[in-house]
N, C-alpha and C positions, 0 to 999 in steps of 0.2 A: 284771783289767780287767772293769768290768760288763757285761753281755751286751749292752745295749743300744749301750754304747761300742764294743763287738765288732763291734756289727752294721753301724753308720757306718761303722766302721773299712774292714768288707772291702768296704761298697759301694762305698769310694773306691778300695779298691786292685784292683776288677775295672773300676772305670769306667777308672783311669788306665793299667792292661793295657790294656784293650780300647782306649783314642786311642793308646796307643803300639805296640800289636802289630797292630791292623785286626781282621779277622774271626780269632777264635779257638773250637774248643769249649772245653767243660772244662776236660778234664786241661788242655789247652794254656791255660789260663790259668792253674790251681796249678801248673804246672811255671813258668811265666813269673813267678809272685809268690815262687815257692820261689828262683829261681835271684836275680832281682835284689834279695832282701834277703839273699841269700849267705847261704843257708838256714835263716834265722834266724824266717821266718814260713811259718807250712805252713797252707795250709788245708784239714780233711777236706772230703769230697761232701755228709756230711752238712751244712754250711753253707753250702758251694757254691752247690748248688740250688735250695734256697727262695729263697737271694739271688738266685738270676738269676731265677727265675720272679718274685718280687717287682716285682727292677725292669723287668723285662720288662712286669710291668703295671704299672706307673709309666710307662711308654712310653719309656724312659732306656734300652733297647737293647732291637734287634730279635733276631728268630734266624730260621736255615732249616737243614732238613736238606742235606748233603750227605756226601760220600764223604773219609773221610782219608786221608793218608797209605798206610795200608796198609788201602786198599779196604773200611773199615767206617765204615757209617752213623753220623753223628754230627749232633748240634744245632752248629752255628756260631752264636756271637752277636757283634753289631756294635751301636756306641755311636751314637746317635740325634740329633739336634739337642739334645732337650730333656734328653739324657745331656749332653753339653757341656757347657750348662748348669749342671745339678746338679755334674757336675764342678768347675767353677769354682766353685761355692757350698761346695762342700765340702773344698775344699782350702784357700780362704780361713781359713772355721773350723775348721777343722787345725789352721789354722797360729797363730792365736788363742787356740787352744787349749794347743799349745806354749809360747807365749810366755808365757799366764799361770801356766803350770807351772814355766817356769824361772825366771818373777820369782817362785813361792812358794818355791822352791828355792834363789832367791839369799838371801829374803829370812830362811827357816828358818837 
């Protein structure tokens, strides 16, 4: 997959973590993209975070520090209005995208 297809790819799959799980940091969002594609999609930090800092300036999710689980400092990020948004704009063309893959597929 091209990188740039990589790069949509995982901003939809932390935008649709983040409406489905609420405030999450990090890890808790690659353990949540690892678990519900039944381990089939991993993503390192190293793509992690530029994508949240990215859309974080996109204004498409906010963050604040708080305390986890076991008592260490972490960024929590939550999806924004204009994440919603984007979200619905990019699952649409998902799924367009999809479709015109399997009608080259039907048609090959």
């Amino acid at each position: 997959m091209a990188r740039n297809d990589f790069q949509g790819s995982l901003d939809l799959l932390v935008l649709k973590t983040l409406s489905q799980r609420g405030e999450l940091h990090g890890y808790g969002i690659v353990l949540h993209i690892q678990r519900a594609s039944e381990e089939l999609l991993r993503v390192e930090e190293g793509s992690l975070y530029p994508a949240l800092h990215r859309m974080e300036q996109s204004k498409w999710i906010s963050s604040e520090w708080a305390l986890t689980e076991t008592n260490r400092r972490a960024k929590y990020y939550k999806l924004t209005a204009a994440g919603r948004k984007e979200l619905q704009d990019a699952e649409e063309s998902f799924e367009q995208l999809v479709k015109g893959i399997r009608a080259m597929l039907q048609y090959a």
